[in-house]
Short mmCIF file of the C-alpha atoms (twelve columns), coordinates in Angstrom:
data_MODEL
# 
_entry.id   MODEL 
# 
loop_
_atom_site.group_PDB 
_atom_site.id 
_atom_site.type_symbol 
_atom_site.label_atom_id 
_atom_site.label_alt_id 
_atom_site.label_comp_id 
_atom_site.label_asym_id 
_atom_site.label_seq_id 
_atom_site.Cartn_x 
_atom_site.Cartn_y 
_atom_site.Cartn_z 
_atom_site.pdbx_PDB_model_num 
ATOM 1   C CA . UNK A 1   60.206 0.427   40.882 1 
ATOM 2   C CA . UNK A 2   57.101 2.218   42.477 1 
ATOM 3   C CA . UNK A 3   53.713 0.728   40.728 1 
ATOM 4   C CA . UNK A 4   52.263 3.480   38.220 1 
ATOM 5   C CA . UNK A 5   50.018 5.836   39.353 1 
ATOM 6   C CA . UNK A 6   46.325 4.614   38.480 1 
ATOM 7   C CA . UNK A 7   43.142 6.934   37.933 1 
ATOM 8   C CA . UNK A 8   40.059 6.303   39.215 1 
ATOM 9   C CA . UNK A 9   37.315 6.612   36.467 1 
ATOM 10  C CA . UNK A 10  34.050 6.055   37.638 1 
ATOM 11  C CA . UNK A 11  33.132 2.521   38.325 1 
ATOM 12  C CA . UNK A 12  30.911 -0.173  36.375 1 
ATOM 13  C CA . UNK A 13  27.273 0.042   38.123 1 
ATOM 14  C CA . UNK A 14  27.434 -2.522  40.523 1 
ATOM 15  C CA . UNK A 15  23.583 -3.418  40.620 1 
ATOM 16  C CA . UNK A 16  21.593 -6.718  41.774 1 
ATOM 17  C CA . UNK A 17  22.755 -8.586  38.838 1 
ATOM 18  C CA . UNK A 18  26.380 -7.066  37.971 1 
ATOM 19  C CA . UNK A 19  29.201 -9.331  37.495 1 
ATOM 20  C CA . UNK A 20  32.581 -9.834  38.094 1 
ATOM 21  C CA . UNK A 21  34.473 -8.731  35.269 1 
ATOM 22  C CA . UNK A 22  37.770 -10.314 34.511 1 
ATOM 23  C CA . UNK A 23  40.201 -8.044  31.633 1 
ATOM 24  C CA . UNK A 24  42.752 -9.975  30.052 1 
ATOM 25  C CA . UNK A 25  45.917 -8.158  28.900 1 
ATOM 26  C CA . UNK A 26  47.055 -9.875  25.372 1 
ATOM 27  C CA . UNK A 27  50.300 -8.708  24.794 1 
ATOM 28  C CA . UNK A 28  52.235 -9.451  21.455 1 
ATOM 29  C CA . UNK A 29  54.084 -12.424 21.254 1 
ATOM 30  C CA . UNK A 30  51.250 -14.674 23.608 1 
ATOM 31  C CA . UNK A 31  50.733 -17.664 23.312 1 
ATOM 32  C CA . UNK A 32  47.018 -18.876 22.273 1 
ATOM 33  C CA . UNK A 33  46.564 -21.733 24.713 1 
ATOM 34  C CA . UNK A 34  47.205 -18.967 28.353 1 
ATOM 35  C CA . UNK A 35  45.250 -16.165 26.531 1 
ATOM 36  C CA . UNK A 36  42.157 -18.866 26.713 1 
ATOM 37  C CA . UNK A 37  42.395 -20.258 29.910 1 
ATOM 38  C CA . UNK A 38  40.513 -17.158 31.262 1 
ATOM 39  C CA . UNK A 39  37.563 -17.346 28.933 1 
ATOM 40  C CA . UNK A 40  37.390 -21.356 29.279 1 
ATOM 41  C CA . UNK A 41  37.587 -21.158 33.360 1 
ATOM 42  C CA . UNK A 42  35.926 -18.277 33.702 1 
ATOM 43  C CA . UNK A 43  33.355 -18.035 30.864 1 
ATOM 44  C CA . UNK A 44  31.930 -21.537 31.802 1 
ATOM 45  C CA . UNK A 45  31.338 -20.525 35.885 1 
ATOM 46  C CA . UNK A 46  27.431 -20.667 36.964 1 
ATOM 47  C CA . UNK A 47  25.498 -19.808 40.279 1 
ATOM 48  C CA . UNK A 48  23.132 -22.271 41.260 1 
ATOM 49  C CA . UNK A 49  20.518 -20.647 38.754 1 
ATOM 50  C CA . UNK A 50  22.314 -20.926 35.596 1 
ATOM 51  C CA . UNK A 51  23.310 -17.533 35.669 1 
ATOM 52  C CA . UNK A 52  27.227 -16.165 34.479 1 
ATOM 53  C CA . UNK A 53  29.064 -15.960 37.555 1 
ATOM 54  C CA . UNK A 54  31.927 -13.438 35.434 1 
ATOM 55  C CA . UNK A 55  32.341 -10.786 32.341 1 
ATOM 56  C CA . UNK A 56  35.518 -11.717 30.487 1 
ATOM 57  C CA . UNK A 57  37.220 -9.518  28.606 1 
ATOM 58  C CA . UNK A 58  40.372 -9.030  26.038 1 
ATOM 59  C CA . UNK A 59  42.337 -5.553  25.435 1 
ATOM 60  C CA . UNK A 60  45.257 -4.908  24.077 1 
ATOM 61  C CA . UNK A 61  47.895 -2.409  25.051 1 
ATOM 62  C CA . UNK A 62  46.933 -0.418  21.866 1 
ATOM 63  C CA . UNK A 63  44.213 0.657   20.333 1 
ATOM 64  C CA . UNK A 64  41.799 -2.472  18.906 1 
ATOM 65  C CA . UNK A 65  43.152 -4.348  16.148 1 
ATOM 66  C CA . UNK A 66  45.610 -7.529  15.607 1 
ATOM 67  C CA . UNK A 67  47.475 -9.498  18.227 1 
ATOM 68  C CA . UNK A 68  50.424 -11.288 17.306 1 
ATOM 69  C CA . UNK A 69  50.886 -14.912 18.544 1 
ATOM 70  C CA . UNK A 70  53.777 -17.175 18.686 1 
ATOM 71  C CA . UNK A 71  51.475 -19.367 16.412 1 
ATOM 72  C CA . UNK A 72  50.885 -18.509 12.787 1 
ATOM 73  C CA . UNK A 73  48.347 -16.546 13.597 1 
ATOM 74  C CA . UNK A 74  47.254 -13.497 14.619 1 
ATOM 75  C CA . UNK A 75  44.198 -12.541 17.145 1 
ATOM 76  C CA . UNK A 76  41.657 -9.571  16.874 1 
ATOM 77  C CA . UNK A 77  41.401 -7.826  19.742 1 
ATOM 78  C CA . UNK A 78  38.338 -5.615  19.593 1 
ATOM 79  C CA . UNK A 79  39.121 -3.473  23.255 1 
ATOM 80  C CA . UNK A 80  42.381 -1.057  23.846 1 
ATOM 81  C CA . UNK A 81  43.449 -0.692  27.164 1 
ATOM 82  C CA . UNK A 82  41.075 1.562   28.159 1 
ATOM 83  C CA . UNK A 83  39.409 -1.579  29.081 1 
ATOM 84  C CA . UNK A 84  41.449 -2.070  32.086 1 
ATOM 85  C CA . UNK A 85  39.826 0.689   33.774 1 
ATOM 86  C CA . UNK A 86  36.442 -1.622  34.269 1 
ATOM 87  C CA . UNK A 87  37.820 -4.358  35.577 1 
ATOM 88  C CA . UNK A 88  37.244 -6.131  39.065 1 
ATOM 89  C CA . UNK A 89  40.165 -8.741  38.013 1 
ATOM 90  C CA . UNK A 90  42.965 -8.069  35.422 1 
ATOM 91  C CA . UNK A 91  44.515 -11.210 34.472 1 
ATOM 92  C CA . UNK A 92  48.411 -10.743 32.431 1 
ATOM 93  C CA . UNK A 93  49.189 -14.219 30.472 1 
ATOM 94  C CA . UNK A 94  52.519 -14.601 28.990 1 
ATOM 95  C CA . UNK A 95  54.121 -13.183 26.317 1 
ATOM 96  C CA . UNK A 96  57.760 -14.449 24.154 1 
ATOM 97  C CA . UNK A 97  58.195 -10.698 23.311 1 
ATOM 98  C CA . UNK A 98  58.591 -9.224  26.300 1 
ATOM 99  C CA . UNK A 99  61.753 -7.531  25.354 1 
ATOM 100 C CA . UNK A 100 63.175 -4.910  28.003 1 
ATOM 101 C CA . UNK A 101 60.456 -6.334  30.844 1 
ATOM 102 C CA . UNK A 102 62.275 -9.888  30.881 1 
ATOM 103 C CA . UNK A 103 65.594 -8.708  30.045 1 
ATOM 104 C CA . UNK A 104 66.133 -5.596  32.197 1 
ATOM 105 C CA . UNK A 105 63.178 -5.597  34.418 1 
ATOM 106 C CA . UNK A 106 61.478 -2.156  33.167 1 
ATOM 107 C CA . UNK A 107 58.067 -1.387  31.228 1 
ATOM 108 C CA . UNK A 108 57.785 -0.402  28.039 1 
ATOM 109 C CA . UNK A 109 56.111 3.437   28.039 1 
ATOM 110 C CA . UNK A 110 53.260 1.201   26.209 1 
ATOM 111 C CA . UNK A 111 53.214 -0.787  29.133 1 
ATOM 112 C CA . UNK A 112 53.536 1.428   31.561 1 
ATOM 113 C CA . UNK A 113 50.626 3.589   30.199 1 
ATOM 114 C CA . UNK A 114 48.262 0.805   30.081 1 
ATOM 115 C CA . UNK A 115 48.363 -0.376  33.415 1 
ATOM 116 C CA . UNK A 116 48.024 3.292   34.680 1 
ATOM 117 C CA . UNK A 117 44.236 2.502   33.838 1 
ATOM 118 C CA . UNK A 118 44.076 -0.117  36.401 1 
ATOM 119 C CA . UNK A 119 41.595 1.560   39.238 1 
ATOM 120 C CA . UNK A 120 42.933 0.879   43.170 1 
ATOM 121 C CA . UNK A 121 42.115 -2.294  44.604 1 
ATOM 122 C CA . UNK A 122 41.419 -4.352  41.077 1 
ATOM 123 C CA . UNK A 123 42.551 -7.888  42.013 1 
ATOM 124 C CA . UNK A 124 45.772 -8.345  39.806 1 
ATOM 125 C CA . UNK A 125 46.505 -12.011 38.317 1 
ATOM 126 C CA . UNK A 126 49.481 -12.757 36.098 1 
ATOM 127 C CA . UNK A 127 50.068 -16.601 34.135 1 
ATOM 128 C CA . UNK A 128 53.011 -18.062 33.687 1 
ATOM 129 C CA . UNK A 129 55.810 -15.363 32.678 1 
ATOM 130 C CA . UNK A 130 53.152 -12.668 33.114 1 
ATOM 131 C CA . UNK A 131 54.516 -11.983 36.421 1 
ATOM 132 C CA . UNK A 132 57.757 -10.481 34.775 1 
ATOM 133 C CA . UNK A 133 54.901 -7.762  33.799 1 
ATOM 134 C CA . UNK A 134 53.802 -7.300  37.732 1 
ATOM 135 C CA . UNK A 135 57.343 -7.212  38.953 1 
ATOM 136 C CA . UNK A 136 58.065 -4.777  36.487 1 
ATOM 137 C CA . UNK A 137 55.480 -2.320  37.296 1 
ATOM 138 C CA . UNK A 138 56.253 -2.707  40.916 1 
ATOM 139 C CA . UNK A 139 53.124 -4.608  42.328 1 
ATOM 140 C CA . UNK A 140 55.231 -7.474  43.424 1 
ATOM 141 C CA . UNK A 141 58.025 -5.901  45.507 1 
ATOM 142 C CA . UNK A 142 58.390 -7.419  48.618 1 
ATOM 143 C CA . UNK A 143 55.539 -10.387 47.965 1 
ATOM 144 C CA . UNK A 144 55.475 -13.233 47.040 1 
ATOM 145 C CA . UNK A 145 55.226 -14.670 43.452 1 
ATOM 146 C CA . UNK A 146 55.922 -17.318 41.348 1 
ATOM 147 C CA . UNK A 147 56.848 -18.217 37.231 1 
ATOM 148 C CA . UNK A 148 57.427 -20.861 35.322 1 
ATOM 149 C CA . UNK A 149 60.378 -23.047 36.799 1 
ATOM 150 C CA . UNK A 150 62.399 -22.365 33.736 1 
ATOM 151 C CA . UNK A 151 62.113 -18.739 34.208 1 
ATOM 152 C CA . UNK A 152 62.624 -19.105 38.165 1 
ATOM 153 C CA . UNK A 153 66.442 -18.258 38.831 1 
ATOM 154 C CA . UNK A 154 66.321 -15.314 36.283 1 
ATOM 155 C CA . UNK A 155 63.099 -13.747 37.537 1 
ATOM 156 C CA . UNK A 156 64.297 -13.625 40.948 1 
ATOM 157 C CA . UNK A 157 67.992 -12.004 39.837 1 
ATOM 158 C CA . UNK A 158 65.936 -10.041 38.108 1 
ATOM 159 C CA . UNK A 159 64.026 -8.603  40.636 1 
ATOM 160 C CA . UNK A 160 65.163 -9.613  43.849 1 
ATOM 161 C CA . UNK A 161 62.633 -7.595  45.582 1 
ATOM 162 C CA . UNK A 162 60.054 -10.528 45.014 1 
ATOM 163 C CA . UNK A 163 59.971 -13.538 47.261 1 
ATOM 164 C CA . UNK A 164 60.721 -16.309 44.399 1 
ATOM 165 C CA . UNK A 165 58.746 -19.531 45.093 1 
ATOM 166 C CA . UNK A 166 59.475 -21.975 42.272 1 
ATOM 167 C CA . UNK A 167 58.340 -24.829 44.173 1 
ATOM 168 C CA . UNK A 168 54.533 -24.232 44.073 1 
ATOM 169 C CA . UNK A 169 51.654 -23.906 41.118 1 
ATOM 170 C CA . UNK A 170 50.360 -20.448 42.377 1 
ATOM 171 C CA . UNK A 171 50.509 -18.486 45.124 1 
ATOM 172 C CA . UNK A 172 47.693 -16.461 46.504 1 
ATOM 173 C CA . UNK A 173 48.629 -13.413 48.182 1 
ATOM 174 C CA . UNK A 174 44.979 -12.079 48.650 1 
ATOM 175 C CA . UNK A 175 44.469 -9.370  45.971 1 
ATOM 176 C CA . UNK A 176 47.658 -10.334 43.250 1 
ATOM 177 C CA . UNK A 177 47.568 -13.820 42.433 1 
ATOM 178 C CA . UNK A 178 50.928 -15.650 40.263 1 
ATOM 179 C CA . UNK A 179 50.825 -18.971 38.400 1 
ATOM 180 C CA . UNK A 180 53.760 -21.197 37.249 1 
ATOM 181 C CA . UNK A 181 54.224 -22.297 33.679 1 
ATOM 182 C CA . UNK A 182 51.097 -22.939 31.200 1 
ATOM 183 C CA . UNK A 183 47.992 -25.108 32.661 1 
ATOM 184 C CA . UNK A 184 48.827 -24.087 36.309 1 
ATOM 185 C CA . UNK A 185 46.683 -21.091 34.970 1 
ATOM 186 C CA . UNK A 186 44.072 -23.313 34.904 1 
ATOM 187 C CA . UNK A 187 44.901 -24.448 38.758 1 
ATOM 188 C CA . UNK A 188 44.931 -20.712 39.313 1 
ATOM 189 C CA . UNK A 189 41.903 -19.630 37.718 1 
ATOM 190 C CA . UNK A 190 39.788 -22.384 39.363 1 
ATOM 191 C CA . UNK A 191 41.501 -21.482 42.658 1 
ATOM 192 C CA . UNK A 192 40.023 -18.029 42.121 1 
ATOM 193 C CA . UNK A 193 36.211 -18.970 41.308 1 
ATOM 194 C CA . UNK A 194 36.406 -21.816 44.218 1 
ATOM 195 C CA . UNK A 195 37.387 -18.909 46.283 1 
ATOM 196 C CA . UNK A 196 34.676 -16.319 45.158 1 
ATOM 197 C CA . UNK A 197 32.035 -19.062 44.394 1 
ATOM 198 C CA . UNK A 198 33.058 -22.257 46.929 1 
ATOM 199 C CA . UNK A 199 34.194 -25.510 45.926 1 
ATOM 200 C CA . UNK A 200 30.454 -26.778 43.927 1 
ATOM 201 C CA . UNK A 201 31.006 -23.995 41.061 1 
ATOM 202 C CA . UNK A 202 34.703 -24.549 40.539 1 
ATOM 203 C CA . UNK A 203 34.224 -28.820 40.593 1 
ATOM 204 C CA . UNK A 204 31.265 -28.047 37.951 1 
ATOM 205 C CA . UNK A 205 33.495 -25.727 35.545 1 
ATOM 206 C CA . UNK A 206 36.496 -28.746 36.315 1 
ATOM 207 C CA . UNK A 207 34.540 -31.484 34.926 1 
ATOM 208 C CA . UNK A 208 33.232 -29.153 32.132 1 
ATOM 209 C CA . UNK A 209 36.607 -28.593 31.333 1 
ATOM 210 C CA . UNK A 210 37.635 -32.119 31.593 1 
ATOM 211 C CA . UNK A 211 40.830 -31.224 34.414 1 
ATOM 212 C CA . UNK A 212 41.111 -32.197 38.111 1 
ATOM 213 C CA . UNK A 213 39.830 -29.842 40.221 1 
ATOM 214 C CA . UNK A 214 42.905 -29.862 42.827 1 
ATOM 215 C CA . UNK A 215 46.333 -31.242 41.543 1 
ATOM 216 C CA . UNK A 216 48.424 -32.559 44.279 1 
ATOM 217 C CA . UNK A 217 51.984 -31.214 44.715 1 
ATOM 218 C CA . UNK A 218 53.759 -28.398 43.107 1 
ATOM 219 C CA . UNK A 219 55.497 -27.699 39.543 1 
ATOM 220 C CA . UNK A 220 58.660 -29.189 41.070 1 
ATOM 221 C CA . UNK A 221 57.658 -32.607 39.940 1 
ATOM 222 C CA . UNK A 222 57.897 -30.923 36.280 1 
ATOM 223 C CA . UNK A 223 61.449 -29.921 36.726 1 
ATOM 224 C CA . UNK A 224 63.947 -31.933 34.490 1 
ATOM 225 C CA . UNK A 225 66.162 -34.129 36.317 1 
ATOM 226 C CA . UNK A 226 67.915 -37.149 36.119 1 
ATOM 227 C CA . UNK A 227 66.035 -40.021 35.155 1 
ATOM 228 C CA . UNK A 228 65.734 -42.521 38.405 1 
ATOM 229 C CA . UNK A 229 65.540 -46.319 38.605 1 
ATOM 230 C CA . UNK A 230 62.508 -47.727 37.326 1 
ATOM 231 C CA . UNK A 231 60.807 -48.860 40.688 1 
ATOM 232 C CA . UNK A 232 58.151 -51.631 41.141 1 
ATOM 233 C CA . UNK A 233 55.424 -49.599 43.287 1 
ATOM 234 C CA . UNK A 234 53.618 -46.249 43.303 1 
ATOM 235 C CA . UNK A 235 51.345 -44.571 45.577 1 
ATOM 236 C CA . UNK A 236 48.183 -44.794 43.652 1 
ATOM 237 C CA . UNK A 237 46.543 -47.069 45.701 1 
ATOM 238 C CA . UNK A 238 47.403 -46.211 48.696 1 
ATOM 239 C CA . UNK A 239 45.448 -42.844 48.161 1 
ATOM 240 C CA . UNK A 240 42.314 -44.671 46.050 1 
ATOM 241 C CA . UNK A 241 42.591 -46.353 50.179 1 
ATOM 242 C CA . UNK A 242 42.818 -43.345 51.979 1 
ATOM 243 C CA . UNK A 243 40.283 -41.035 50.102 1 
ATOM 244 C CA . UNK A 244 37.777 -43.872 50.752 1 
ATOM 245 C CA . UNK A 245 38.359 -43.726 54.261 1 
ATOM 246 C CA . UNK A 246 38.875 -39.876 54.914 1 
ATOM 247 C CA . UNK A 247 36.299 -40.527 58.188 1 
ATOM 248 C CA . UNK A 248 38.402 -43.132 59.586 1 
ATOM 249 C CA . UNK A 249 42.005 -42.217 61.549 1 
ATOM 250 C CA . UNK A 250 44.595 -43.076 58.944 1 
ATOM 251 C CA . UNK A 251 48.220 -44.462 60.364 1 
ATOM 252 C CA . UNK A 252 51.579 -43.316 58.074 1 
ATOM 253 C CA . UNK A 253 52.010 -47.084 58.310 1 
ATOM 254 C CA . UNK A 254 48.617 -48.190 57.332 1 
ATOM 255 C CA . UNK A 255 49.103 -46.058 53.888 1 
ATOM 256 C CA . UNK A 256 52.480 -47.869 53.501 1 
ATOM 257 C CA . UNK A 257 50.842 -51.405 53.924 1 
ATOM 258 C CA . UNK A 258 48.511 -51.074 51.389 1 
ATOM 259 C CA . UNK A 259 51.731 -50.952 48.306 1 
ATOM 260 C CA . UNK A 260 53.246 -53.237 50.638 1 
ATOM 261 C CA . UNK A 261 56.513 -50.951 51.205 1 
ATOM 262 C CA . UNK A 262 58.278 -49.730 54.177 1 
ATOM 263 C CA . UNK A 263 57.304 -46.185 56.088 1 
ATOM 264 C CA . UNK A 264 60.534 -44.569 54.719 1 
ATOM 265 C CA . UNK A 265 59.874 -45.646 51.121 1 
ATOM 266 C CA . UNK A 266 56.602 -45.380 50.610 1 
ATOM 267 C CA . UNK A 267 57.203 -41.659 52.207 1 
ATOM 268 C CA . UNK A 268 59.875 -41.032 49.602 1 
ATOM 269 C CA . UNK A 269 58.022 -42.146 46.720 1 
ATOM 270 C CA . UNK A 270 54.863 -39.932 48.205 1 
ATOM 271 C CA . UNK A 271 57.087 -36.999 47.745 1 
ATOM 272 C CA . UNK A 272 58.143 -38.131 44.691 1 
ATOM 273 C CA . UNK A 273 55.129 -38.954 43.211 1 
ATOM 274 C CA . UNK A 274 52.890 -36.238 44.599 1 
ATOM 275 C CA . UNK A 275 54.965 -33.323 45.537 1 
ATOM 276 C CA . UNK A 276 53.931 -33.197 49.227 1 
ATOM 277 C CA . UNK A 277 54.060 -35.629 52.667 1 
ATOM 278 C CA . UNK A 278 51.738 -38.120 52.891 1 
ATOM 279 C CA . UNK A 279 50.197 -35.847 56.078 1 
ATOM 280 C CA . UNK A 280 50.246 -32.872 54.287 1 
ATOM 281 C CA . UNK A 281 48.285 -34.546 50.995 1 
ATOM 282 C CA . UNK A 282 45.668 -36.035 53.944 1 
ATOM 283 C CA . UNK A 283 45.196 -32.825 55.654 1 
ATOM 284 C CA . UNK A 284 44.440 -31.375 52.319 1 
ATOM 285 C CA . UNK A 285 42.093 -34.431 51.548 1 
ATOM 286 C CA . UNK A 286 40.085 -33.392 54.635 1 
ATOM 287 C CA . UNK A 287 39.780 -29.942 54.558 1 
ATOM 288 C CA . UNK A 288 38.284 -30.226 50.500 1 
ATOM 289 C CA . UNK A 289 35.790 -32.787 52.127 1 
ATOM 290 C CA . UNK A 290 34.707 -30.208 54.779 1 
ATOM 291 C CA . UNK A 291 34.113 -27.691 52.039 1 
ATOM 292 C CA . UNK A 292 32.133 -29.844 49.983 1 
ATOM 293 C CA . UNK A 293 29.715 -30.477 53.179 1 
ATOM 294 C CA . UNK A 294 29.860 -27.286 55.192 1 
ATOM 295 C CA . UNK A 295 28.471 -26.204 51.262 1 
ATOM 296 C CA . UNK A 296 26.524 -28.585 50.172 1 
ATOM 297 C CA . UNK A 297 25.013 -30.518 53.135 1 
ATOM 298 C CA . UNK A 298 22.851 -29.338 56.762 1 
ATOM 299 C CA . UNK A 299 25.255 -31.503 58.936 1 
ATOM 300 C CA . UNK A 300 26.223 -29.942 61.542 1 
ATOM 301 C CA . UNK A 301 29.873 -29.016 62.372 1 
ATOM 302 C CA . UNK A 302 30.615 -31.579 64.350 1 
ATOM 303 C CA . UNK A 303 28.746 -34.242 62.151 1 
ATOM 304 C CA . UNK A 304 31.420 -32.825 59.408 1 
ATOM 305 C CA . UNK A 305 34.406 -32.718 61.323 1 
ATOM 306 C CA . UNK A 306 34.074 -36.346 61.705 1 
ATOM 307 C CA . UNK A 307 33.202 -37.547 58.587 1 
ATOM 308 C CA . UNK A 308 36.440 -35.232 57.171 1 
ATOM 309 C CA . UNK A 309 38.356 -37.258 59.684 1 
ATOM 310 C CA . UNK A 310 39.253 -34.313 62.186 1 
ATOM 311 C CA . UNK A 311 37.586 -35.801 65.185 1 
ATOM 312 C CA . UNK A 312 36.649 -33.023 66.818 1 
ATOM 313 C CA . UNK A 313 34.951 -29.552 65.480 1 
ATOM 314 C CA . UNK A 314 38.070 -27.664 67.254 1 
ATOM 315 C CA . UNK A 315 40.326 -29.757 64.780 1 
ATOM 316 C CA . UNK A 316 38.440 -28.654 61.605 1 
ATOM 317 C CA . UNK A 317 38.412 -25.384 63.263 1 
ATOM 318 C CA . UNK A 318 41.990 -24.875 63.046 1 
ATOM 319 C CA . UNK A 319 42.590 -26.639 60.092 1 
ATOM 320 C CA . UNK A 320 39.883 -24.341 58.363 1 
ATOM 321 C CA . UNK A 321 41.503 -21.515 59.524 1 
ATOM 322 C CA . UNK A 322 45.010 -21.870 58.589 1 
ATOM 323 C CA . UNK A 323 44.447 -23.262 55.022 1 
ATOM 324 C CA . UNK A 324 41.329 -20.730 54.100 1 
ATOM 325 C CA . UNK A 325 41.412 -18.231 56.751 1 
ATOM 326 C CA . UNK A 326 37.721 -18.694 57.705 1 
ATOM 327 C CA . UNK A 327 36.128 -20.975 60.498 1 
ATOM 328 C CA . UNK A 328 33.592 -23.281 59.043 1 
ATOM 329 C CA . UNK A 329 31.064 -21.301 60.221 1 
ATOM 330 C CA . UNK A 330 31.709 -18.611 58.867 1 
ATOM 331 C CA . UNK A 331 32.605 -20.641 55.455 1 
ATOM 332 C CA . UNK A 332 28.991 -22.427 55.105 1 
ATOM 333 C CA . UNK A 333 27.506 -18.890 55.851 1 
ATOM 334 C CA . UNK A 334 29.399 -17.482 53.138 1 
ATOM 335 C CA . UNK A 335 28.874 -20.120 50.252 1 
ATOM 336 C CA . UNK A 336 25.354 -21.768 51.459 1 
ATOM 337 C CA . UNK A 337 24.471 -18.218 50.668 1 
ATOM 338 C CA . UNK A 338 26.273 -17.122 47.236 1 
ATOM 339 C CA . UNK A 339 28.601 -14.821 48.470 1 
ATOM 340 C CA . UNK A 340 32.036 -14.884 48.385 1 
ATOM 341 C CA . UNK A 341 35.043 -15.796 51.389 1 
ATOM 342 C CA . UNK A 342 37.366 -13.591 52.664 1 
ATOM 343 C CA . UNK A 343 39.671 -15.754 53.047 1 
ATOM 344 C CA . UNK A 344 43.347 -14.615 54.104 1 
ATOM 345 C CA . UNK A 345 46.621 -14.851 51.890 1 
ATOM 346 C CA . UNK A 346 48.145 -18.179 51.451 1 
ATOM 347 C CA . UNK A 347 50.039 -19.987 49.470 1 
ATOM 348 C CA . UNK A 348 49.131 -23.246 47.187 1 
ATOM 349 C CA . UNK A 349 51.129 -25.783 45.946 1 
# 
């Protein structure tokens, strides 16, 4: 299905001080936890001088009035969808009353009418089953998405136009963004202000929030499955080990000393525990400490590259580039200076 045709009402004035807005689609049926996770992440983002970083907003597909939940409750939404037409981001939690969008794949003319507000070029977002609401209207068709692992197999039979990943938390394919199952809307959303604001505002609105800023691995280590042998050793400290040496060159081996296990088990239980190789969690260990000092410090690149462990500034270079899709030039400029990345579309887990 072709997306709807969208108008294009004059914009919000986009002055000095204007800020992002975010509009968040409550459908009926939502469920109360996803329908905050905008607000919370959002809501609680700051520049350096205190100042809201976003606008968040709730509509509904009707006119305002009640919400209904799969709680006992219902929610007052005070904006119809008219409300769509001013946002920079739209942002579609899920719903357990979908109804013809999950079970045949097609909008409701409700549906269908609201998102014709959405102006060309709004950033799209969906959380959780959400996507089913994307993929219905089109926007997904030959991307990449993701849902909730339960959902996975029927999404993609659903619409096998979309490039299923069930393996990851989100996947970031530049301007439509798609979260697994329940709190990896909170990965997403702080995914989303660390890439408009850098790594310092979405750490701050982490710890406010009382979540890790990065979780390791993907939502396959949430996937039911048979229950294994209980087994003496983790990787816990092997990481505590690693993260305290991030400057240092770290050995596959030396990781596997430190829980006192072979290479091939203690690379097992990695993926096990952690969702990723050992290299791949390092990598990603490095290239979050380059962020935090290409924002945050005057080094210079080369100083960084080697306290991030790449060695040499070509290293960081390439590593920069293929996980953010800026050199670290070009990053510091960007976020020593308030502005936002370009960064290019990836994936991640």
């Amino acid at each position: 299905m072709t997306p709807p045709v969208r108008p294009e009402p004059p914009r919000r004035p986009a002055g000095p001080g204007a800020r992002h807005r975010v509009v968040v689609l409550a459908l009926d049926g939502l469920l109360p936890f996803e329908l905050g996770i905008p607000q919370r992440i959002f809501g609680k983002a700051r520049g350096a001088d205190g100042r809201r970083l976003y606008d968040i907003v709730t509509c509904s597909v009707r006119p305002p009035g009640p919400v209904e939940t799969d709680a006992d409750f219902a929610v007052l939404v005070a904006n119809g969808p008219e409300a769509l037409a001013t946002a920079d981001t739209v942002v579609v939690p899920a719903s357990h009353e979908l109804g013809p969008v999950y079970e045949d794949g097609v909008l409701t003319p409700e549906l269908a009418a609201a998102l014709a507000h959405i102006r060309p070029g709004t950033r799209l977002v969906s959380i959780c089953t959400g996507g089913y609401i994307l993929a219905a209207a089109g926007f997904l068709d030959g991307r990449p998405a993701t849902t909730h692992w339960y959902h996975a197999e029927h999404f993609q039979r659903l619409f096998p136009q979309v490039r299923v990943d069930a393996d990851v938390l989100f996947v970031d394919d530049g301007d439509i963004l798609t979260s697994a199952g329940v709190a990896a809307g909170i990965d997403l959303c702080l995914h989303l202000v660390r890439r408009d604001h850098g790594t310092a505002v979405a750490n701050d609105v982490a710890r406010r929030t009382v979540v890790p800023p990065h979780r390791d691995g993907g939502q396959a280590q949430y996937i039911q499955r048979p229950v294994p042998q209980p087994q003496s050793a983790g990787t816990t400290a092997a990481r505590a080990w690693a993260l305290a040496r991030l400057h240092e060159p770290i050995q596959l081996r030396d990781m596997a000393r430190q829980e006192s296990l072979s290479v091939r088990t203690f690379t097992r239980r990695f993926r096990e525990e952690v969702g990723v190789s050992p290299g791949q969690w390092l990598t990603r260990q490095r290239v979050e400490r380059a962020r935090h000092l290409l924002e945050s410090t005057d080094l210079s690149i080369d100083q960084i590259a080697h306290d991030a462990g790449f060695g040499t500034a070509q290293s960081m270079r390439q590593h920069l580039q293929g996980a953010l899709g800026v050199t670290p030039t070009a990053y510091r400029r960007t976020f020593r200076s308030g502005g936002t990345a370009s960064a290019s579309p990836h994936r991640q887990p």
